[in-house]
C-alpha positions as CSV (number, residue, x, y, z in Angstrom):
1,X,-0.4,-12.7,-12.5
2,X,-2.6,-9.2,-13.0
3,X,-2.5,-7.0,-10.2
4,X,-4.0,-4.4,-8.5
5,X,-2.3,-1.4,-7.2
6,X,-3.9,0.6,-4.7
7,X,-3.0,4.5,-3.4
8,X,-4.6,7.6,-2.1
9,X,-2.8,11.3,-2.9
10,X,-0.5,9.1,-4.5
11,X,0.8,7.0,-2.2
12,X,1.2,3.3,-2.6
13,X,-1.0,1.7,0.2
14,X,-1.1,-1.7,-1.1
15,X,-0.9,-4.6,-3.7
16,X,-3.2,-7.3,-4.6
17,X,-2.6,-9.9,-7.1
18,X,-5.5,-11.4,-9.1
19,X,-5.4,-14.8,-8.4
20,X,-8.9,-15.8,-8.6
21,X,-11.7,-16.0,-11.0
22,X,-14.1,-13.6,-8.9
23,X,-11.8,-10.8,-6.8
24,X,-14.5,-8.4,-5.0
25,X,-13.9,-4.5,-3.9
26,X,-15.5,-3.1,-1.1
27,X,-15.6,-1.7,2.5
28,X,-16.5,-5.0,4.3
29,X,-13.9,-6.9,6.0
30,X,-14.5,-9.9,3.7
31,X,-13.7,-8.3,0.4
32,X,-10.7,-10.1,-1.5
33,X,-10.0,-5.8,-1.6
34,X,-10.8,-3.9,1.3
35,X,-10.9,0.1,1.6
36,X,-12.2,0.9,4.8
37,X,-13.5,4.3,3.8
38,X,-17.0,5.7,4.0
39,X,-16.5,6.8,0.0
40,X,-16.3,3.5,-0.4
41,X,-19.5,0.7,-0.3
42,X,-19.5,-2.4,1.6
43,X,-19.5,-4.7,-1.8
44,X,-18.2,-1.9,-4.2
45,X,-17.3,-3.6,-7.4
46,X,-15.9,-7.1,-8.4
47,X,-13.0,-8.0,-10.7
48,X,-13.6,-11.2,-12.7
49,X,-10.9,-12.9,-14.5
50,X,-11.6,-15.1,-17.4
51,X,-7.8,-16.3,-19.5
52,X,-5.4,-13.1,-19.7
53,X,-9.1,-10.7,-19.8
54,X,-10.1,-8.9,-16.5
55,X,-13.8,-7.1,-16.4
56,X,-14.5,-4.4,-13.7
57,X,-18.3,-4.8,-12.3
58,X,-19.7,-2.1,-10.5
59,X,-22.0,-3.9,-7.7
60,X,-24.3,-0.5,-7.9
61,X,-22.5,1.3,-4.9
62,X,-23.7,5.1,-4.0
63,X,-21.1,6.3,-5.4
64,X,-20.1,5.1,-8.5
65,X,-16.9,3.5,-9.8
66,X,-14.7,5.6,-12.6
67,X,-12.3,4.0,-15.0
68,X,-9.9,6.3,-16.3
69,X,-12.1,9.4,-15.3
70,X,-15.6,8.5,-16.3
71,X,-18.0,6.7,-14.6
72,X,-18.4,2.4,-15.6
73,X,-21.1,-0.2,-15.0
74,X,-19.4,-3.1,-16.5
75,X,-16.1,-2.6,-18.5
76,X,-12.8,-4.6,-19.3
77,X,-9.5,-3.5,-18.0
78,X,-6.6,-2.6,-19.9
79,X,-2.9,-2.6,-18.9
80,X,-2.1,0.7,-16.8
81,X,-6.3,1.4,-16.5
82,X,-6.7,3.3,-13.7
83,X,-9.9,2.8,-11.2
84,X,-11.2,5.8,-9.5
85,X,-13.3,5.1,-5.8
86,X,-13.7,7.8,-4.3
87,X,-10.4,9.6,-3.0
88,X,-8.6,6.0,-3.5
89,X,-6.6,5.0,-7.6
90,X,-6.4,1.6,-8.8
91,X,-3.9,0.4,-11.2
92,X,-4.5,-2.4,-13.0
93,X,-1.2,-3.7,-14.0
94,X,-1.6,-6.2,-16.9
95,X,-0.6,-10.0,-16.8
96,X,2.7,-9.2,-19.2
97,X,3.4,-6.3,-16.7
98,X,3.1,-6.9,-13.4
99,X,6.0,-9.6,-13.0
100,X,8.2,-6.3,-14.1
101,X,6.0,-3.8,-11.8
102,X,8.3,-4.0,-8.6
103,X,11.2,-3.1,-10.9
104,X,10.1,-0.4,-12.6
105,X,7.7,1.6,-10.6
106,X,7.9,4.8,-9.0
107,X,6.0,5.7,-6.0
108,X,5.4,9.4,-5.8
109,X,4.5,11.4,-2.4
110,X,4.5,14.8,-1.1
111,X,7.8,16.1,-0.2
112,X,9.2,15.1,3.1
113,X,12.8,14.8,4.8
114,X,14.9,12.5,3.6
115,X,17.2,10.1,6.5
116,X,20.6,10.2,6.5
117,X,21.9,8.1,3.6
118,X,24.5,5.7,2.8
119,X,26.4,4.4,0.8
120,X,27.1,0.7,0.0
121,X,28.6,-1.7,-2.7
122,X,25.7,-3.9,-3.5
123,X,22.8,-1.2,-4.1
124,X,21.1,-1.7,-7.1
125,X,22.1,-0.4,-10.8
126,X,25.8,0.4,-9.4
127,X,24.2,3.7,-7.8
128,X,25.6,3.6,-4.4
129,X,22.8,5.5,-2.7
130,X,19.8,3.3,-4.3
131,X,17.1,1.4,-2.8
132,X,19.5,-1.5,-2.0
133,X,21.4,0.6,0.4
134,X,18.5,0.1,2.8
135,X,18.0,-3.0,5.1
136,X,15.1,-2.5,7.7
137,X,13.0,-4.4,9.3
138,X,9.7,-3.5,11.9
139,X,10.6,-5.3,15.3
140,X,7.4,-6.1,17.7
141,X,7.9,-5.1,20.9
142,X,4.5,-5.6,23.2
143,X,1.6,-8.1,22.8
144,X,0.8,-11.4,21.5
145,X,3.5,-11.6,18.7
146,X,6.4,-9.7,20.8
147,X,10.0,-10.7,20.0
148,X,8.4,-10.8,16.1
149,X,10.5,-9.2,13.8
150,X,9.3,-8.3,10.0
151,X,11.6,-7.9,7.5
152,X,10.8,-5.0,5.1
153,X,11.2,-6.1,1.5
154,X,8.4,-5.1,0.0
155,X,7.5,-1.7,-1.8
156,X,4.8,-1.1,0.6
157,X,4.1,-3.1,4.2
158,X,1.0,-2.6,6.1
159,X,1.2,-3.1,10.0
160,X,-1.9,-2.5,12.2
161,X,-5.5,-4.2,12.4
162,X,-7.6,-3.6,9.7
163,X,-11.1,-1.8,10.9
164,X,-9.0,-0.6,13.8
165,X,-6.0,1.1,12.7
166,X,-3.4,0.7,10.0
167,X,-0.3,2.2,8.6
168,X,1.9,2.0,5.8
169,X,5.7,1.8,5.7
170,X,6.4,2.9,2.2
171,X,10.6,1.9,1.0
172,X,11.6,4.8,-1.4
173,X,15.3,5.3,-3.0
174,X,16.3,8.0,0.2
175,X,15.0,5.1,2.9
176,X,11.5,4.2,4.7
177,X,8.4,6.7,5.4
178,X,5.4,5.6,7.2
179,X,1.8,7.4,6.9
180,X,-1.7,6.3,8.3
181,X,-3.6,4.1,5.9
182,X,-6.3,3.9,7.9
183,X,-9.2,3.5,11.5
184,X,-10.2,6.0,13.7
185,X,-6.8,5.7,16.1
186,X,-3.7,7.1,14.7
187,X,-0.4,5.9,15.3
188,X,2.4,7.3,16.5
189,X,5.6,7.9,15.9
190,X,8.1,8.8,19.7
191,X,4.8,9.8,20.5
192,X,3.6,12.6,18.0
193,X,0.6,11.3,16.3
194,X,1.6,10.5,12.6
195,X,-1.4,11.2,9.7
196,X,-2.0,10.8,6.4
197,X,1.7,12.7,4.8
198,X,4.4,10.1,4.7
199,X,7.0,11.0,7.9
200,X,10.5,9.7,7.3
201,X,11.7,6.7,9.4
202,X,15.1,6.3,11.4
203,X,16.9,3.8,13.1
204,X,15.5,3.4,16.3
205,X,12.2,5.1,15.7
206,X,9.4,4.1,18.1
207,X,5.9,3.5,16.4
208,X,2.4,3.0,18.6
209,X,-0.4,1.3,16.4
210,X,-3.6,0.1,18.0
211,X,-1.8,-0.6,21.0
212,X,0.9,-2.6,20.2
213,X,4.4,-1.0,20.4
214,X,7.1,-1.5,17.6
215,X,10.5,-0.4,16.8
216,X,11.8,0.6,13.1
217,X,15.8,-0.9,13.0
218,X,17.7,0.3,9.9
219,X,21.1,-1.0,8.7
């Protein structure tokens, strides 16, 4: 399936996969693809999916939608097309690609302290100190799903309530950084607020989102 990558100062915030025939973009809660971001309109723009073809569809927002750099009404998407809304990139990732995408991409982000790494004999490509050195999971510890725990084996996981406040746990080659996605209340990492530049995670670290408590546990 095609999919949609989504990131801001290129950071990996989240993936959609185009599963339907009509996939709308747009600030609202009940967009298929939601950016809760004043740059951004409540219905923005719609993907529609016909065979292996996918058309973007500006819904005339205020301000705009760019493919590639220059601004579109109506306009078919091409493997590695970018989307430009506001602040926020779009990658489309083809139908032939995206089954690959987890495999081969490469999240970039600004610079920040690596954890303590290491080593162990089933990482990935024989490198000892590669992405599969990391097992981590988010462990809930307060409100109605405490005693949850989330395994993290995705690329990116979200945690939070959309329209309220949400974060991003981001898995890279050196271990886990979170960053705030999102809402007016930041979260908090042992109690410092953490913003919009990824903070690396460690075993034991204690987050605060909208409330609800958490623990990040690293093996």
């Amino acid at each position: 399936m095609p999919k949609m990558i989504v990131s801001i100062d290129e950071v990996v915030i989240k993936e959609v996969q185009l599963t339907k025939d009509k996939t709308t973009l747009g600030r609202r809660p009940y967009n298929d693809i939601v950016i809760d971001n004043l740059a951004v309109s409540g219905e923005h723009a719609v993907l529609q999916m016909s065979g292996g073809d996918v058309v973007l569809e500006d819904l005339n927002s205020t301000n705009g939608t760019y493919l590639n750099g220059k601004a579109v009404k109506k306009q078919q998407l091409q493997n590695g097309d970018s989307i430009e809304i506001g602040k926020y990139k779009i990658k489309f990732v083809g139908d032939a690609e995206a089954d690959n995408f987890d495999k081969t991409m490469v999240v970039k982000a600004r610079p920040v302290a690596p954890p303590p790494m290491r080593p162990t004999s089933t990482s990935m490509g024989g490198d000892s100190m590669g992405m599969g050195a990391f097992h981590a999971s988010i462990k809930v510890l307060s409100g109605a799903a405490s005693g949850r725990e989330v395994p993290l084996t995705k690329v990116v996981t979200t945690i939070g309530k959309p329209g309220v406040a949400v974060a991003a746990i981001t898995r890279r080659q050196q271990g886990f950084v979170v960053h705030h996605v999102e809402g007016a209340g930041n979260p908090t990492l042992n109690g410092s607020p953490i913003k919009a530049d990824p903070v690396a995670l460690k075993n034991g670290d204690m987050i605060e989102l909208a409330g609800t408590q958490m623990q990040f546990v690293q093996s």
